[in-house]
The first five atom37 places (N, CA, C, CB, O) and aatype in JSON, in Angstrom:
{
  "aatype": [20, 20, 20, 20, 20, 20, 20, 20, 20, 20, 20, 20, 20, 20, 20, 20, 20, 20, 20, 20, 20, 20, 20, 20, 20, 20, 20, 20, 20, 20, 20, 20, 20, 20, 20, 20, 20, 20, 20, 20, 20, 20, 20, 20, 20, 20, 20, 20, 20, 20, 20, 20, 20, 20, 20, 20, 20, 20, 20, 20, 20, 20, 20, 20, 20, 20, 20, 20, 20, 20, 20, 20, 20, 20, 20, 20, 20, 20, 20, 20, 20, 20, 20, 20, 20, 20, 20, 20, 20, 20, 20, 20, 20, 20, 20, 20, 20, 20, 20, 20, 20, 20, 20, 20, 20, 20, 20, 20, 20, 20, 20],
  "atom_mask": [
    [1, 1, 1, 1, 1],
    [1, 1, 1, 1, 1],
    [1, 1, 1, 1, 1],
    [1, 1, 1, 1, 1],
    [1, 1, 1, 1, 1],
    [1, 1, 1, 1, 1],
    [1, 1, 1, 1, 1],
    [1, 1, 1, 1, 1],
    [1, 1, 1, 1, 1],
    [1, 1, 1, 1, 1],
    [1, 1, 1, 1, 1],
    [1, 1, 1, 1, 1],
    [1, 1, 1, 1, 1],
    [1, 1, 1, 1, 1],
    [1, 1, 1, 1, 1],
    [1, 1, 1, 1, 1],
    [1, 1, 1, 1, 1],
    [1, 1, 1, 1, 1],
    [1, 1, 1, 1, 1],
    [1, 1, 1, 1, 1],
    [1, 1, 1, 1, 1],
    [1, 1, 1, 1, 1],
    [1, 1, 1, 1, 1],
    [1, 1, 1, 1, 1],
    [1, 1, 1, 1, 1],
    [1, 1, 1, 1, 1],
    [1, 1, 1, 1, 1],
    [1, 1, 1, 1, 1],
    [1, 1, 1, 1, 1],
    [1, 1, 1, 1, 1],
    [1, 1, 1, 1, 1],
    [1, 1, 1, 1, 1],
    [1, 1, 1, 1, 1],
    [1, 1, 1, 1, 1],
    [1, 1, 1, 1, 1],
    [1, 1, 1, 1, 1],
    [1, 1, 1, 1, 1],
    [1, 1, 1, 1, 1],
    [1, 1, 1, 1, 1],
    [1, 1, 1, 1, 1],
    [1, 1, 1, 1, 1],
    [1, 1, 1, 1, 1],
    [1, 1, 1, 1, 1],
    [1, 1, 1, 1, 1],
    [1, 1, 1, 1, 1],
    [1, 1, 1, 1, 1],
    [1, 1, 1, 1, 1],
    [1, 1, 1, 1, 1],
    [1, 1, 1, 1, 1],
    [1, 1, 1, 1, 1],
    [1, 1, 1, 1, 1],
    [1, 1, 1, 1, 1],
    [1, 1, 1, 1, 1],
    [1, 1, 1, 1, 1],
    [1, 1, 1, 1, 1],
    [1, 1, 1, 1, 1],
    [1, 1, 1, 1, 1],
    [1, 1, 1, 1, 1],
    [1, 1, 1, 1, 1],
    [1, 1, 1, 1, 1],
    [1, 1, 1, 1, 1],
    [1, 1, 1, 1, 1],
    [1, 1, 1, 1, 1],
    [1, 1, 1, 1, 1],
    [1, 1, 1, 1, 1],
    [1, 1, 1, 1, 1],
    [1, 1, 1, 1, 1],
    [1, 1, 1, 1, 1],
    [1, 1, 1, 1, 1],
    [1, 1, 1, 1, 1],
    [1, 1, 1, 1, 1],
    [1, 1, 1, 1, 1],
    [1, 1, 1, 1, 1],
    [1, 1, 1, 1, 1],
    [1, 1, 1, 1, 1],
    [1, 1, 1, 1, 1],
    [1, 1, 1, 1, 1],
    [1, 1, 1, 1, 1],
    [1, 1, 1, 1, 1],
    [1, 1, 1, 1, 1],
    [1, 1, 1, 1, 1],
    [1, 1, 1, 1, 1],
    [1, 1, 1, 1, 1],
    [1, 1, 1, 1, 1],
    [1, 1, 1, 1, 1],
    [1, 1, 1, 1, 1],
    [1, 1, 1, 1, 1],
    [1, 1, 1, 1, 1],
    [1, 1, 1, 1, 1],
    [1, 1, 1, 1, 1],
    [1, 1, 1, 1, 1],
    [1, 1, 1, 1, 1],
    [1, 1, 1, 1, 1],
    [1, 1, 1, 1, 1],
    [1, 1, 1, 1, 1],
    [1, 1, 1, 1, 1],
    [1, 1, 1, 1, 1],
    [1, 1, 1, 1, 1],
    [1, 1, 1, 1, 1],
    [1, 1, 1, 1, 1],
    [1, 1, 1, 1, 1],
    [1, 1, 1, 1, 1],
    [1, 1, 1, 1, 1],
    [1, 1, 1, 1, 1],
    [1, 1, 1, 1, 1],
    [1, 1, 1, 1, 1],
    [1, 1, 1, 1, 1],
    [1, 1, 1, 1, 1],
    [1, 1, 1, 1, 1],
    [1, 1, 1, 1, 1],
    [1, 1, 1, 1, 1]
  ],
  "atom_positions": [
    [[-49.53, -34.37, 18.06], [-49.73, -34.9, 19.39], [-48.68, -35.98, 19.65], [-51.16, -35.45, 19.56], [-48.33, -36.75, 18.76]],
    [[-47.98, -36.04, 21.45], [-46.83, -36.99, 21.29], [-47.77, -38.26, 21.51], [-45.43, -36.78, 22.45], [-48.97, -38.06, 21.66]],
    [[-47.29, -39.51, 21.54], [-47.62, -40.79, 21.54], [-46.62, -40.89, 22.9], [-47.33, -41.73, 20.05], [-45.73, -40.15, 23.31]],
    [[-47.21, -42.21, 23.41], [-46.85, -42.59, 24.25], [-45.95, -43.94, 24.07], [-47.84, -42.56, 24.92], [-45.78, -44.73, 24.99]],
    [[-45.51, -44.07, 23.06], [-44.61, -45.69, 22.55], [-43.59, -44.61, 21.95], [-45.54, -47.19, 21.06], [-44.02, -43.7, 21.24]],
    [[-42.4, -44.72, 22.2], [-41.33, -43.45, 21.0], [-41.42, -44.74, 19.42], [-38.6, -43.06, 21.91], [-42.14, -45.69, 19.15]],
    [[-40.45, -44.17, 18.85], [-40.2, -45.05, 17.5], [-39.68, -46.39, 18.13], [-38.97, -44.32, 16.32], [-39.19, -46.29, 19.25]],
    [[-39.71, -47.5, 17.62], [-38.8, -48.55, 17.47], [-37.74, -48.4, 17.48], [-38.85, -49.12, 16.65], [-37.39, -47.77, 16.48]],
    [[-36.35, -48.83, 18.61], [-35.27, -49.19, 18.01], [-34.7, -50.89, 17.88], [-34.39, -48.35, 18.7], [-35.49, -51.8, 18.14]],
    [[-33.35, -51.17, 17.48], [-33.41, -52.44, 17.56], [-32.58, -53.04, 18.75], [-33.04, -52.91, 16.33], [-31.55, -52.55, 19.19]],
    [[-33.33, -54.39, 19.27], [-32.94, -55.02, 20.49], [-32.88, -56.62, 20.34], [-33.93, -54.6, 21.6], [-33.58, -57.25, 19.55]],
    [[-31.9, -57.17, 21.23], [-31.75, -58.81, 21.13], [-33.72, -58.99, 22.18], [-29.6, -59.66, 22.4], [-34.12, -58.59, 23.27]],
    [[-34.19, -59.58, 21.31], [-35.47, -60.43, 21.51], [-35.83, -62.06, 21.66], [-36.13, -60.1, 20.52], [-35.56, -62.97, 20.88]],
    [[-36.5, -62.1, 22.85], [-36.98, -63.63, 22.52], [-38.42, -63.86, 22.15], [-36.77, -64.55, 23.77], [-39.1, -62.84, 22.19]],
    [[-39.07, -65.05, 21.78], [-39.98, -65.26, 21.08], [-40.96, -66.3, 21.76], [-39.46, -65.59, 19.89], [-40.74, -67.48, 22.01]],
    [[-42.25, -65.47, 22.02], [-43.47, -66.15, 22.54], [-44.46, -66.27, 22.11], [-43.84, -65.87, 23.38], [-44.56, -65.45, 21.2]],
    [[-45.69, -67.07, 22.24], [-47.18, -67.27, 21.54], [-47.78, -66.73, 22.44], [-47.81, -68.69, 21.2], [-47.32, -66.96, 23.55]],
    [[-48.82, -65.96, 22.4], [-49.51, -65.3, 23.33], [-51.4, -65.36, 22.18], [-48.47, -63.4, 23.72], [-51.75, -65.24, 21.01]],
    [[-52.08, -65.64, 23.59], [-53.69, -65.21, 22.76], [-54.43, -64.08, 23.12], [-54.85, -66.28, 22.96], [-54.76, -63.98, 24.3]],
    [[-54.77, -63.15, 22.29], [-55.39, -61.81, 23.06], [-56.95, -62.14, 22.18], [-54.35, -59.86, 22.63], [-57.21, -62.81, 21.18]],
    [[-57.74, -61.33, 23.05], [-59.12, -61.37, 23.15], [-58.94, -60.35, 21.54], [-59.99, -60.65, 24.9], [-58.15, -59.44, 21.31]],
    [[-60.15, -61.02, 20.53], [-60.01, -60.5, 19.15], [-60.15, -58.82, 19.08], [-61.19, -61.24, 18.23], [-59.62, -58.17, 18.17]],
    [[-60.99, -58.18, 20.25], [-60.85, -56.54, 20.08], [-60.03, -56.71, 20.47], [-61.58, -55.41, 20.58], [-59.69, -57.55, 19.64]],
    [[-58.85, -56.65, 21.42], [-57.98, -56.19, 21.59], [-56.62, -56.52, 20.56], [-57.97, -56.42, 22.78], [-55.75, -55.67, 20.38]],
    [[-56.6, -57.98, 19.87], [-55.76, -57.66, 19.02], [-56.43, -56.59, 17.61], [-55.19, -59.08, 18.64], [-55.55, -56.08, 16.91]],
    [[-57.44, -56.38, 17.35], [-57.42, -55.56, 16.29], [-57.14, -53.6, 16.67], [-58.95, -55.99, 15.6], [-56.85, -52.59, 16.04]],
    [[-57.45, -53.97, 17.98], [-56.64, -52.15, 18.34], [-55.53, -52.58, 18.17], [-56.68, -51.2, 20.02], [-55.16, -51.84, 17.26]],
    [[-54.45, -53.45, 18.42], [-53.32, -53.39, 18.61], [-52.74, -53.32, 16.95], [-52.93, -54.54, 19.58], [-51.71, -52.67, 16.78]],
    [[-53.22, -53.82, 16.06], [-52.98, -53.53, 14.5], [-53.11, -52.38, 14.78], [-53.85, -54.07, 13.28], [-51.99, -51.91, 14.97]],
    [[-53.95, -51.58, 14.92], [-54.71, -50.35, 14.28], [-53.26, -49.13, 14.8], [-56.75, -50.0, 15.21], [-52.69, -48.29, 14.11]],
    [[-53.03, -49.51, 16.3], [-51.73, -48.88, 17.03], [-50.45, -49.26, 16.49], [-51.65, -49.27, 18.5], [-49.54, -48.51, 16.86]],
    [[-50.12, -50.16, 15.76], [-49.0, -50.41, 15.07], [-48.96, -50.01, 14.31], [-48.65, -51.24, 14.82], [-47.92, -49.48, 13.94]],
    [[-50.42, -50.01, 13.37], [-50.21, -49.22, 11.81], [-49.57, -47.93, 12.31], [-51.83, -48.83, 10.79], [-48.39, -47.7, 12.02]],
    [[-50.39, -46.93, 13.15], [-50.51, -45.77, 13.59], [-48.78, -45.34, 13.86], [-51.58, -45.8, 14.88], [-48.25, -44.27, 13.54]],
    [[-48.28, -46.24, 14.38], [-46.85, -46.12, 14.78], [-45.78, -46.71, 14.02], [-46.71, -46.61, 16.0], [-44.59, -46.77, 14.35]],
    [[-46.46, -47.25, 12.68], [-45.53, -47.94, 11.78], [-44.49, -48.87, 12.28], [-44.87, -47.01, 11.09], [-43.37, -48.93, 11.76]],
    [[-44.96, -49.81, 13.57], [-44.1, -50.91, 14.05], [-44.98, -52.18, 14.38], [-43.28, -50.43, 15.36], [-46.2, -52.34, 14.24]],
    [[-44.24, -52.82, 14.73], [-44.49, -53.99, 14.69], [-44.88, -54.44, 15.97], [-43.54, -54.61, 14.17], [-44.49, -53.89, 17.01]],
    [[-46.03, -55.95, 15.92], [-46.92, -56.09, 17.37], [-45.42, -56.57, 18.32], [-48.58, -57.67, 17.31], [-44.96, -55.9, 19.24]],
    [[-44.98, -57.52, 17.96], [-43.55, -57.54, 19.43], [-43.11, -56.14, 19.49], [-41.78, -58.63, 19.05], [-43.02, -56.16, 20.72]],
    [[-42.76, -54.93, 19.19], [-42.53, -53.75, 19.4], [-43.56, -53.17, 20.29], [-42.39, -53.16, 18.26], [-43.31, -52.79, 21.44]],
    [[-44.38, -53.14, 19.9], [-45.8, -52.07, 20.72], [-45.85, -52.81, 21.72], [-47.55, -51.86, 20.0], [-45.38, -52.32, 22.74]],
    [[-46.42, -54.27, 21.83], [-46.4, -55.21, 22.94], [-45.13, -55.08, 24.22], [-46.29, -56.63, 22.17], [-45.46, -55.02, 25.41]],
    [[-43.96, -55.05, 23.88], [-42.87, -54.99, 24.51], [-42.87, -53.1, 25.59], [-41.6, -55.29, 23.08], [-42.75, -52.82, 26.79]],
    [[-43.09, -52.3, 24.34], [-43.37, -51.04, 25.08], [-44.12, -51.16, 26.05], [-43.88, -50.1, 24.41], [-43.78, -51.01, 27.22]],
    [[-45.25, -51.46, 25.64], [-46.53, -51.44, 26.66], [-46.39, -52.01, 27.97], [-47.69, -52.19, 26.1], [-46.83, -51.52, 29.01]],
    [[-45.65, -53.25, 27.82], [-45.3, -54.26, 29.15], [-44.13, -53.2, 30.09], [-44.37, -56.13, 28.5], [-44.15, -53.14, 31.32]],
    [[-43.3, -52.56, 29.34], [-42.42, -51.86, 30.41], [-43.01, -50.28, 30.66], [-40.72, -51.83, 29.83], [-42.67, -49.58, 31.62]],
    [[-43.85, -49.9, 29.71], [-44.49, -48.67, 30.79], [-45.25, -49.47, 31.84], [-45.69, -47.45, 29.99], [-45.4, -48.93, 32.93]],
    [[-45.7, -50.59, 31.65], [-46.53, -50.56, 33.08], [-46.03, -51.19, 34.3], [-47.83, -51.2, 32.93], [-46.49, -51.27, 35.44]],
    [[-44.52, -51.81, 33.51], [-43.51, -52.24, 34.44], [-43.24, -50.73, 35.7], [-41.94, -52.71, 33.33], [-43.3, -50.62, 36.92]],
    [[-42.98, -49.92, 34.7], [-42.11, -49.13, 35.28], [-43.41, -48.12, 36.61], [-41.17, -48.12, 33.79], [-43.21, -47.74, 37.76]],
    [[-44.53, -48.03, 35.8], [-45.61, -47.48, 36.34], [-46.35, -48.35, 37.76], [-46.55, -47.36, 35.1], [-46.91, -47.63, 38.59]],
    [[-46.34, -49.5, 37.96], [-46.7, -50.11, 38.91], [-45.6, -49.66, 40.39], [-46.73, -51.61, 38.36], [-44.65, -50.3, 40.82]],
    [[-45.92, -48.93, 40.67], [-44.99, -49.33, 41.97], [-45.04, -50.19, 43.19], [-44.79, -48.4, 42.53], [-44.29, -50.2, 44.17]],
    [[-46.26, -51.01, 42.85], [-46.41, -52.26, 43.87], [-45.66, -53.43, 43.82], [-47.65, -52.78, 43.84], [-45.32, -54.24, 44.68]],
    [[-45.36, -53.32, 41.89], [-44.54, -54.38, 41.72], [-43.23, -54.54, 41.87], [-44.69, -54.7, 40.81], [-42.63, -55.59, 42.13]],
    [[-42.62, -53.03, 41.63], [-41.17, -52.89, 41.96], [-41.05, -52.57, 43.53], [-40.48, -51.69, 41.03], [-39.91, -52.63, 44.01]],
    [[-41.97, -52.29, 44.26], [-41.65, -53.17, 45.8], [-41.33, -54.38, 45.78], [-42.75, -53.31, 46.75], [-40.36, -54.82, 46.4]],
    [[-42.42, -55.36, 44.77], [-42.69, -56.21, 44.95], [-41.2, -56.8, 44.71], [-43.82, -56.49, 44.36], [-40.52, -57.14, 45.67]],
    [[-40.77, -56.91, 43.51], [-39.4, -57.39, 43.23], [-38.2, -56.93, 44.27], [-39.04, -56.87, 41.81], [-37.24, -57.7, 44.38]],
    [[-38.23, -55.92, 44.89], [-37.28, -55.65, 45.95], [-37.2, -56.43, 47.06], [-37.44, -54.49, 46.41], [-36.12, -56.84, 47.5]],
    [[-38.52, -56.73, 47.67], [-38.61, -57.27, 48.8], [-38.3, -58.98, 48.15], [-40.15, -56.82, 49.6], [-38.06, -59.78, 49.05]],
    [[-38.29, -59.46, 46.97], [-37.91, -60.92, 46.43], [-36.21, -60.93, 46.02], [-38.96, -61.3, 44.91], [-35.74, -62.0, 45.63]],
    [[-35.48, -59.93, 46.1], [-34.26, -59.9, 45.88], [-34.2, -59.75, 44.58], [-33.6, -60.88, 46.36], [-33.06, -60.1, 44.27]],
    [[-34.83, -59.41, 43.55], [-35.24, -59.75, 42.21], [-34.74, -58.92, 41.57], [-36.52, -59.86, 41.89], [-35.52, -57.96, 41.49]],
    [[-33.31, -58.65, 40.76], [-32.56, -57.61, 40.24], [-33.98, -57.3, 39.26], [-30.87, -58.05, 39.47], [-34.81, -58.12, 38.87]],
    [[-33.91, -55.73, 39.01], [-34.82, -55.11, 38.04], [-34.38, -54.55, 36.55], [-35.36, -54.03, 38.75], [-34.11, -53.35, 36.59]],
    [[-34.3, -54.95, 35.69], [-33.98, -54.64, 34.59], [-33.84, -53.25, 34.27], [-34.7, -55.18, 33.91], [-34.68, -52.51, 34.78]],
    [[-33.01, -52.75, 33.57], [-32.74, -51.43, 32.95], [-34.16, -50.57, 32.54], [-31.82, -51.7, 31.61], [-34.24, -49.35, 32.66]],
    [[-35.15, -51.35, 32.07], [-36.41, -50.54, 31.77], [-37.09, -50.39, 33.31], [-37.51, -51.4, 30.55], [-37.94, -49.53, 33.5]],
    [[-36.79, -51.0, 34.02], [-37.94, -51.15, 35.03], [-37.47, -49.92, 35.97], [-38.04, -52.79, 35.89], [-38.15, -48.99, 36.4]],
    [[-36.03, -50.23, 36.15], [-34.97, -49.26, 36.99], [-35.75, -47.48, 36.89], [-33.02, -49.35, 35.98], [-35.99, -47.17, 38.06]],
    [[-36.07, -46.66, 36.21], [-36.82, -45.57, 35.87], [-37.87, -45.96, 37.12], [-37.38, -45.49, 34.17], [-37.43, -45.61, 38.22]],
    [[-38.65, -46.35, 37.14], [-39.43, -46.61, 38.06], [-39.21, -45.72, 39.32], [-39.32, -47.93, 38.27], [-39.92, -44.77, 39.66]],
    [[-38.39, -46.07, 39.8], [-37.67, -45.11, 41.3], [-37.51, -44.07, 41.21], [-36.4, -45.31, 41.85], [-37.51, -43.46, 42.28]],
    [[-37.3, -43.36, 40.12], [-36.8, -41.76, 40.34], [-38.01, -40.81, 40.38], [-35.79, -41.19, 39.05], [-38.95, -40.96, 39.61]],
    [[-37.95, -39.92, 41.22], [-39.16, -39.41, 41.55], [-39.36, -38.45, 40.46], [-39.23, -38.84, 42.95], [-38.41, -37.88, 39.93]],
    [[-40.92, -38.19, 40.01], [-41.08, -37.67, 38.87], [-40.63, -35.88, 39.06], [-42.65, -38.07, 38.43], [-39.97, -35.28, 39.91]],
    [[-41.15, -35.56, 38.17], [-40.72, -33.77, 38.37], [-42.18, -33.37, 39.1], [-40.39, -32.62, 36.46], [-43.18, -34.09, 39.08]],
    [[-42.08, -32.13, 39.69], [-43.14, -31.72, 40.47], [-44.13, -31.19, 39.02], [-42.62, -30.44, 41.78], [-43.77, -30.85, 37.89]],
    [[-45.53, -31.32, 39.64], [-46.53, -31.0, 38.8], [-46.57, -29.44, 38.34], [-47.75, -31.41, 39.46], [-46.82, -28.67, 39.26]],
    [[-46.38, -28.97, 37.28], [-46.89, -27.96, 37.3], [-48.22, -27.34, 36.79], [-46.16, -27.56, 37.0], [-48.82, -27.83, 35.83]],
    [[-48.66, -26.26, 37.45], [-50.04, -26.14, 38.0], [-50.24, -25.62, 36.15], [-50.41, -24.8, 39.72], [-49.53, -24.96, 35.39]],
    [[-51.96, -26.53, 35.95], [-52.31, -25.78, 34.61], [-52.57, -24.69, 34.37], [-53.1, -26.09, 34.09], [-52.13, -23.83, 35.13]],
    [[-53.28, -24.34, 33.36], [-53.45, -23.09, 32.85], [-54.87, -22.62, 33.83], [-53.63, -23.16, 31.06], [-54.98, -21.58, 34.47]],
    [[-55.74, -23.6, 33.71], [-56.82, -23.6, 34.37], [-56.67, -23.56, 36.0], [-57.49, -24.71, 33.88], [-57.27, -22.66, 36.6]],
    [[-55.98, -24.4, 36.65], [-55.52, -24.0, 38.11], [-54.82, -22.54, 38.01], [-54.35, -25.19, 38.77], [-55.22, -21.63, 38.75]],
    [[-54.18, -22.41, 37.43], [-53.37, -20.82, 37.55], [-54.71, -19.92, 37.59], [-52.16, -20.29, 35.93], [-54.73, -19.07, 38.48]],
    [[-55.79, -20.0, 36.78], [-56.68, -19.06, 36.41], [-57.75, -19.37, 37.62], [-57.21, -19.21, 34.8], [-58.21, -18.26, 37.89]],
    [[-58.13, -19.96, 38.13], [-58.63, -20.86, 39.71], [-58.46, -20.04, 40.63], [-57.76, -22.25, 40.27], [-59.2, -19.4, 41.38]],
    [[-56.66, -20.19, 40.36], [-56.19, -19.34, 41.43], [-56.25, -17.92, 41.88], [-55.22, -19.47, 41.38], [-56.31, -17.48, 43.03]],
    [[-56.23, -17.25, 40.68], [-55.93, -15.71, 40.79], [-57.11, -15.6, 40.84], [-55.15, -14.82, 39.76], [-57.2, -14.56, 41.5]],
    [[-58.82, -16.12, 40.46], [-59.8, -15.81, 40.53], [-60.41, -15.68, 42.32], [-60.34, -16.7, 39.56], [-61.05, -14.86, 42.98]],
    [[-59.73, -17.09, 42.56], [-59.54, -16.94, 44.41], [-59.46, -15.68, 44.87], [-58.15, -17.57, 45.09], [-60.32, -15.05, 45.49]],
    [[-57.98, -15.2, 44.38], [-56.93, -14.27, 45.15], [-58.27, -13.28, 45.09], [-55.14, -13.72, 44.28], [-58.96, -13.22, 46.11]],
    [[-58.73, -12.36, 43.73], [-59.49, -11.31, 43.61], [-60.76, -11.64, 44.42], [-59.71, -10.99, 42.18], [-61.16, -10.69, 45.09]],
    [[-61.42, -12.65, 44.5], [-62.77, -12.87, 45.79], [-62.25, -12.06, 46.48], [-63.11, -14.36, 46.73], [-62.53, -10.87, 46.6]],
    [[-61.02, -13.01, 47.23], [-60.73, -12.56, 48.32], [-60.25, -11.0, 48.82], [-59.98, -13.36, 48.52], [-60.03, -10.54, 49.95]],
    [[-60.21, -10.5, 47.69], [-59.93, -9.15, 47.69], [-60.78, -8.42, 47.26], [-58.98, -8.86, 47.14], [-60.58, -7.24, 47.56]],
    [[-61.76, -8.66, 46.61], [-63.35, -7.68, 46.41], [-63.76, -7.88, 47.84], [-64.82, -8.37, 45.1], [-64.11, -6.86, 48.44]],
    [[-63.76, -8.99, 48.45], [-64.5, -9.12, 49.62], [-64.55, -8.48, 50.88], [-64.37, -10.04, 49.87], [-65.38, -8.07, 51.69]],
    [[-62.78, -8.57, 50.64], [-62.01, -7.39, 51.75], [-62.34, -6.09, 51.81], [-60.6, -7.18, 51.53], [-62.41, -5.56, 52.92]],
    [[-62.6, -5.35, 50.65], [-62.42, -3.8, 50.01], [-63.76, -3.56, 50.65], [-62.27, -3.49, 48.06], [-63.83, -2.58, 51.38]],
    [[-65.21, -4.56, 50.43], [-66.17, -4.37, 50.34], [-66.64, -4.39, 52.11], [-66.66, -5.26, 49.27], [-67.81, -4.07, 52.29]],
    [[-65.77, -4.76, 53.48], [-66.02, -5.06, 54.24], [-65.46, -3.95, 54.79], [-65.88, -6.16, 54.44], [-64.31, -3.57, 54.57]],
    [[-66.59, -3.2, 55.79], [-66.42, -1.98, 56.8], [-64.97, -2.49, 57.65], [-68.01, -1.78, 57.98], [-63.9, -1.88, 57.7]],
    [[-65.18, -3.36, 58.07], [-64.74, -3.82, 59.47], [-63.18, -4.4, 59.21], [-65.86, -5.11, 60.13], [-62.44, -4.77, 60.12]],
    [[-62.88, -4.4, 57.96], [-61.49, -4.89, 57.36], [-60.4, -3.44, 57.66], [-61.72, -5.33, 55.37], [-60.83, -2.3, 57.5]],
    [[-59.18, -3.68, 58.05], [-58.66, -2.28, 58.28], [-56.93, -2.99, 57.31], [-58.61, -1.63, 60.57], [-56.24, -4.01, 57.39]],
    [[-56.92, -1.72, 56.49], [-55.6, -2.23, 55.65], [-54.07, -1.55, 56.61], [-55.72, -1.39, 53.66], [-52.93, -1.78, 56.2]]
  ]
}
């Protein structure tokens, strides 16, 4: 199964104290073990998927003149179109045949 953090690579970092509520730092071990990196690593990921995922905020920074960093920049490009699941595909064609037993079955339908 993919993960949603890729591997670690290495980057110039700065250094902060932060306090997280005690469940949440012990998931965040448990997700580092899991990913064999380190909490400024996972922490740092996490902050720019949701950088990039907010799009209220990267309005928000546009309308402040607020250059957007290289991670955030992704943000704007429009994603790829959805494609339909396995289960919608099967939805679908179950539609199509209603609609076509229904037809077959109706006097008043003329092909």
């Amino acid at each position: 199964m993919a993960t949603f953090i890729p591997k670690q690579t290495r980057k110039e970092r700065d250094q902060i104290t932060i306090r997280l509520d005690r469940d949440v730092l012990q998931t965040l071990e448990h997700y580092c073990r899991y990913l064999d990196s380190g909490r400024d690593y996972v922490i740092n990921q996490c902050l720019t998927f949701i950088f990039r995922k907010d799009k209220a905020f990267t309005m928000w920074l546009a309308q402040q003149e607020i250059p957007s960093s290289p991670a955030i920049a992704v943000a704007t490009e429009e994603p790829p179109p959805k494609t339909p699941s396995r289960k919608e595909k099967n939805g679908a064609v179950q539609g199509q045949l209603a609609i076509q037993e229904r037809y077959q079955n109706d006097p008043t339908y003329r092909r």
